[in-house]
C-alpha positions as CSV (number, residue, x, y, z in Angstrom):
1,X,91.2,123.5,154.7
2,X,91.7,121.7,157.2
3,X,87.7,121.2,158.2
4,X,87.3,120.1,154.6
5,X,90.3,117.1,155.0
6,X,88.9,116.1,158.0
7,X,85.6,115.9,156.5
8,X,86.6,113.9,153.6
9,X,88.4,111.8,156.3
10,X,85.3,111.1,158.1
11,X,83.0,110.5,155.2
12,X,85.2,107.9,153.3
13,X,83.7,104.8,154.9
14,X,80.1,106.4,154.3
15,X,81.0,107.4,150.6
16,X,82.6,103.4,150.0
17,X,79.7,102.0,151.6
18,X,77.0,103.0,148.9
19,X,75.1,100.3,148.0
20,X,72.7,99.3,145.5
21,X,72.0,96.5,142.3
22,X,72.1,99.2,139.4
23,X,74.1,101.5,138.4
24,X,71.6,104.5,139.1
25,X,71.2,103.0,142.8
26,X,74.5,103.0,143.8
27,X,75.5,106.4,142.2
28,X,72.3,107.8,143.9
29,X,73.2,106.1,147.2
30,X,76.7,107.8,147.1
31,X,75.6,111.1,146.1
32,X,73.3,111.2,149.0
33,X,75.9,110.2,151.4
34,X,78.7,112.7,149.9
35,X,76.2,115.5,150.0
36,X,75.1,114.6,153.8
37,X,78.4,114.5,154.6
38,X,79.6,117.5,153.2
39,X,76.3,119.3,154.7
40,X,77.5,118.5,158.3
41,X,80.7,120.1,157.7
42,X,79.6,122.9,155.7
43,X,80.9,122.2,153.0
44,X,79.5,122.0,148.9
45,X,76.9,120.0,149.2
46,X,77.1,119.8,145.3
47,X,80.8,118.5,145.1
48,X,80.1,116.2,148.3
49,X,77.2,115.2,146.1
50,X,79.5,114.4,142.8
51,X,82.0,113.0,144.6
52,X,79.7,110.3,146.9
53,X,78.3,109.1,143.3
54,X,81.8,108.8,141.5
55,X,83.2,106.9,144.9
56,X,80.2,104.8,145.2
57,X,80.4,103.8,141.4
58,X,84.0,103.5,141.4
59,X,83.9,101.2,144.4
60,X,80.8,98.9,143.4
61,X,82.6,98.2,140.3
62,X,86.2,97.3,141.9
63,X,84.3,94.9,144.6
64,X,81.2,94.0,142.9
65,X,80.8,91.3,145.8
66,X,80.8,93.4,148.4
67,X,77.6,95.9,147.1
């Protein structure tokens, strides 16, 4: 449990930083980060994978300016 918190910790900034100009892009982006992150803790690469979209979705669209 622990290992899994400390991954999410440590992944954050990579899952808010997706970036892209369409929606697709910066869902992809996301998922690719969540799942890379989640690989180097061992983690679900699948849920890393949803998660990095929804997060870099969710983000693009509360700070458009910023992606």
């Amino acid at each position: 449990m622990a290992r899994t918190v400390l991954g999410l910790v440590l992944a954050a900034p990579l899952i808010l930083a997706a970036c892209g100009d369409t929606i697709g892009e910066q869902a992809l982006s996301g998922a690719v980060i969540g799942a890379g992150a989640t690989a180097l803790f061992d983690g679900d690469v699948g849920a890393g994978a949803v998660a990095g979209a929804v997060g870099g979705l969710v983000y693009c669209r509360a700070f458009d300016a910023d992606c």
